[in-house]
N, C-alpha and C positions, 0 to 999 in steps of 0.2 A: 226769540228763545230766552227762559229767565236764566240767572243766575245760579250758581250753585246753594247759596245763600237762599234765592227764595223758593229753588225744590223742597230745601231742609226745612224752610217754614213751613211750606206746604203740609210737609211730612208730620212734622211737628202737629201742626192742627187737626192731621186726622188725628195721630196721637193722643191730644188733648180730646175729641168727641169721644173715644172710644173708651178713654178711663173718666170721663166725666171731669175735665179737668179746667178749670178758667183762664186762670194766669198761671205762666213759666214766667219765676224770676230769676236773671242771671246773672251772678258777678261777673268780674273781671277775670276769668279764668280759660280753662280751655273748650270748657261748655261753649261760651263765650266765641270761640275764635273757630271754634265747630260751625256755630248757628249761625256766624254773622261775619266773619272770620276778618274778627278787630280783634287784636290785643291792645288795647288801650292802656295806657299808664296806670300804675297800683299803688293808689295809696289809702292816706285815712279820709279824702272826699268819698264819697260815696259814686258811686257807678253801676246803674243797673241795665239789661236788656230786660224787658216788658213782653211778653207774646202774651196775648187775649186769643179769644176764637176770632176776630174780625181788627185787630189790632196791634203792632210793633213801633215802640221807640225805645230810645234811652236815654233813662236818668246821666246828665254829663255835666261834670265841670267846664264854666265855661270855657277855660284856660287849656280845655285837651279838645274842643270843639274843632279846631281848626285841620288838627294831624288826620283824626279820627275818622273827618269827613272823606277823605281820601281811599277810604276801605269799605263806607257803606253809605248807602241812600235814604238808610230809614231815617226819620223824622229825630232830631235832638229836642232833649227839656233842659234848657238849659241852666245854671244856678251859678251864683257867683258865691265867692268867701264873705264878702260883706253881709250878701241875705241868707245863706244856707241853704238846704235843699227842702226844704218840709213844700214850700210853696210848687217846686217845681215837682214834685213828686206828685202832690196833690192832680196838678194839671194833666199830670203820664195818666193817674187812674182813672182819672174822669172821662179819656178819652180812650181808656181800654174798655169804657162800657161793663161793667163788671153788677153782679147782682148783688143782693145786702149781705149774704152769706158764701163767699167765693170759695172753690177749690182750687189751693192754690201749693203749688210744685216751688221748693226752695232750693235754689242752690248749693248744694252740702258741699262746698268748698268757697263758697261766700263767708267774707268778714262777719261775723256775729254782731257786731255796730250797724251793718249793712240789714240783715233781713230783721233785725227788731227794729228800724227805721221804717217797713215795710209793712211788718205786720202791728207795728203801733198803729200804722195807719188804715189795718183792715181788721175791725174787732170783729169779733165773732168768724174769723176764716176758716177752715180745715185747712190743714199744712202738713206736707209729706215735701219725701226727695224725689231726688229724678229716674229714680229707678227704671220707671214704666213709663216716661217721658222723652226727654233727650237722650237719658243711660241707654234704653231702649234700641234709640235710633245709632248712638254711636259702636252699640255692639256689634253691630252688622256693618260689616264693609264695603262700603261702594269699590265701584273699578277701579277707579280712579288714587283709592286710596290704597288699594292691595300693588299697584303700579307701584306707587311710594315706598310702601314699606319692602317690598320684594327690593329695590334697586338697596336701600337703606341696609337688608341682610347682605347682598351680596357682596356689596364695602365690608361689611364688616367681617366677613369670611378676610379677605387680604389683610384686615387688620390684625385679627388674630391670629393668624398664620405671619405675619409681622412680629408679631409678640414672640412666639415659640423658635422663628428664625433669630431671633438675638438674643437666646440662650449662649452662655458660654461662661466656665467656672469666674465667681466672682464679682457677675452683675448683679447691679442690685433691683429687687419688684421697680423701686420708681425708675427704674431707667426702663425695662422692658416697657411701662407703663406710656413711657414718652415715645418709644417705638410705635406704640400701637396709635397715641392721637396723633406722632406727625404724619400718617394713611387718611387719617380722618381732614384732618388741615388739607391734606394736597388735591383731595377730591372736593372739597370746598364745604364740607361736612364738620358740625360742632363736634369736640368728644363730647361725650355727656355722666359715663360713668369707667374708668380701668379699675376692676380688682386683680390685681396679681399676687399671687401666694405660693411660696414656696414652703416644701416641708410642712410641716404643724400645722404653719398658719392659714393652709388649707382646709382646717379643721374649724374654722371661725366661718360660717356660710356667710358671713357679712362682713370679711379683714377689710381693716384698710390697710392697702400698700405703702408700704416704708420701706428700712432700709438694708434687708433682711438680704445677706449677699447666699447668691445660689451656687451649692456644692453636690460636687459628685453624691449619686443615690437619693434627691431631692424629687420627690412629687412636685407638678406643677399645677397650678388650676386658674386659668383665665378667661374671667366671666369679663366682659366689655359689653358696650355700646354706643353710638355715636346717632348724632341729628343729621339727617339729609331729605334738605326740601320741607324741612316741616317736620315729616316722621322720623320714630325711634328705631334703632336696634337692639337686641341685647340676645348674648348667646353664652354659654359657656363651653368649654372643649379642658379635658388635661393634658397632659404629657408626662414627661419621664429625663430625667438628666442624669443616665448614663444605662446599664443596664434593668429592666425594668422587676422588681423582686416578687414575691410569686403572690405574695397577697395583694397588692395593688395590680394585679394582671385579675383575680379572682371576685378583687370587688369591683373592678371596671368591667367584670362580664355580667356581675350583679346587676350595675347598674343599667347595663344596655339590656338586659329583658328587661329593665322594669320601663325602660321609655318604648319599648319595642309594645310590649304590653298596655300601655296606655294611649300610644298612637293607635294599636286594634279597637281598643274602646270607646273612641272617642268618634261619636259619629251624632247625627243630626236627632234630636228627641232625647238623648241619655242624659241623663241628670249628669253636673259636674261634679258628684261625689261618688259618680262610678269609674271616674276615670281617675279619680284619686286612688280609689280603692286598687284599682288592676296595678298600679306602681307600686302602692305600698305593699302589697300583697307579694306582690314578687322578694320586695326586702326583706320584710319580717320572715316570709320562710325558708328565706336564707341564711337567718339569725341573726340578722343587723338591725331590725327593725326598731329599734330605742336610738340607733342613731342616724335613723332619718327625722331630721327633727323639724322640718315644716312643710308647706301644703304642697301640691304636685304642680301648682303653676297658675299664673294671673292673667289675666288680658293684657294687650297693648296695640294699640292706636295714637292720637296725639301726644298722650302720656303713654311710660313705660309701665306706670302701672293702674289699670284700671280694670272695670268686669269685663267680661267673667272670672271668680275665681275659684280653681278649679281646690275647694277644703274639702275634708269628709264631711262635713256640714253642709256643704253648696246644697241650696232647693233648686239652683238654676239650669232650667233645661239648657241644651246648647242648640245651635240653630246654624244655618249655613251661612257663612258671611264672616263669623265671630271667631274674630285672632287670640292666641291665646299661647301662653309655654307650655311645654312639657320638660318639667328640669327636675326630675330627683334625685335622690344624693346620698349619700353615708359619711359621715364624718366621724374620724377613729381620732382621739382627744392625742397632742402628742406625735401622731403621726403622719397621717394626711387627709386631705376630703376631696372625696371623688363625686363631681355632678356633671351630668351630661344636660345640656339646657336647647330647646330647637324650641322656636316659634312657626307657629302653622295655624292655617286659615283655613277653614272647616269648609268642607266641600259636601255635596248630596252624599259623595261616595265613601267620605271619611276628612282626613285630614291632608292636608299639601302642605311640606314642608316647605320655609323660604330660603333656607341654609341652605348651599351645596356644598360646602363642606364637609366630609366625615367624621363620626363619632369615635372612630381608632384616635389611640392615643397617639400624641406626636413626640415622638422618640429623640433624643437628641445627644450630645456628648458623645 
């Protein structure tokens, strides 16, 4: 039975026949730990994965040769500091078989010292991203990975609901904030991202948490995330610390048709700029629409943020497999910002949420 590693090359290789494609080259990133699943050490050596139609190594220092081999089988080119890598790299190409004029797929999260090492070394190449490559493949979620990240939300449901249970006049965001990762620590999980905001600073969709102490009549809004097993979380939920005043009850019902609305739209073939539209539609003629001030939600898989991304601009179909958020929001400058955030994995029939958590606001004081 092979490997997970070499289904994805597999995959990968139809991939490349189908766009007419040569070489995929990979940094040290998460492309990287997708296709071959090394994270190898990151520095200013150079480190590449190689895939040809009939071909896979890696350019490697010798000095990370040893860890490295512990995670994958494919064939090392090795290079030391004394000689550098031209020679070894030379040797990776020769034996990826490549034609005088290659199409060749760059890593767009690769070191820029990294792919002009590369294409110095292939004049006359065509060079695109991985859009229609690995991007491709990591859109669409295997089982395996949807297991992951499903277990990865449902921590993070206790985490946030952690959060909003150690409300009480006086605390400050960074202490809620410590509520939330020591859930993530005890389940054996990294945090990876807490925004906590109270009041105002709800109104910044990207606060960082300080030490901003919470009083009676305070909006709350916390968006988290944590690592388990590899996969992300991230979700947002608000609340309310004390009794809840009538315009934050009226923009938080804004804001649940516009996700309600955009989960109806979001199905297998619709472009992701329909599904933008059905959110922000619901805003704007509500009359808030100037303070939804960005796009209706991104992919995530091994990163928290990657495609699809759901802009009025998106050309990208969506397809069944492809994990994605739906978080829009209103932000009133001053007073507070209400986003309701759910990650869901598109199914034939539409969307499946991974949250069990509810989108009611969590009431407190």
């Amino acid at each position: 039975m092979s490997s997970l590693s070499d289904q994805r090359l597999e995959a990968l290789r139809r991939r490349m026949h189908d766009t007419g494609t040569h070489l995929v080259a990979i940094g040290p990133s998460s492309h990287m730990m997708y296709m071959a699943g090394l994270d190898p050490h990151g520095d200013e050596r150079p480190v590449m994965l190689l895939v040809s139609r009939d071909h896979a190594g890696f350019l490697m220092p010798a000095l990370n040769i040893d860890s490295s081999r512990q995670k994958t089988a494919l064939p090392f080119f090795a290079w030391r500091d004394d000689d550098g890598p031209d020679a070894a790299l030379a040797d990776l190409l020769k034996a990826s078989n490549l034609p005088e004029k290659p199409s060749v797929v760059i890593d767009e999260t690769m070191r820029a010292d990294f792919a002009l090492l590369l294409l110095d070394a292939l004049p006359g190449a065509q060079r695109r991203f991985t859009g229609d490559t690995v991007g491709h493949l990591r859109a669409r979620k295997d089982a395996g990975e949807y297991e992951r990240l499903k277990a990865s939300a449902l921590l993070n449901d206790k985490a946030a609901m952690a959060g909003f249970d150690a409300l009480k006049p006086g605390i400050s965001e960074l202490d809620v904030a410590a509520a939330l990762r020591d859930v993530y620590k005890a389940a054996g999980a990294a945090p990876v991202f807490t925004s906590v905001c109270f009041g105002g600073n709800g109104a910044f969709p990207h606060h960082h948490t300080g030490e901003t102490k919470l009083k009676e009549g305070d909006a709350v809004l916390i968006d988290t995330g944590g690592r388990l097993d590899g996969y992300p979380s991230d979700m947002t939920r608000v609340g309310f610390f004390g009794t809840p005043s009538a315009e934050f009850e009226k923009v938080h019902g804004i804001v649940e048709r516009a996700v309600t609305a955009a989960l109806a739209a979001a199905r297998p073939g619709i472009p992701a700029s329909a599904v933008d539209k059905a959110a922000r539609d619901v805003i704007t003629e509500a009359g808030y629409g100037e303070f939804f001030t960005h796009r209706t939600g991104h992919g995530l898989g091994i990163d928290i943020h990657e495609p699809p991304y759901l802009t009025a601009t998106s050309e990208t179909v969506l397809d069944e497999g492809m994990v994605f958020s739906i978080e829009p929001g209103i932000y009133l400058p001053g007073t507070f910002g209400l986003r309701l955030e759910e990650i869901v994995i598109l199914r034939a029939d539409g969307p499946e949420i991974l949250s069990g958590m509810p989108r009611a606001a969590q009431i407190r004081g």
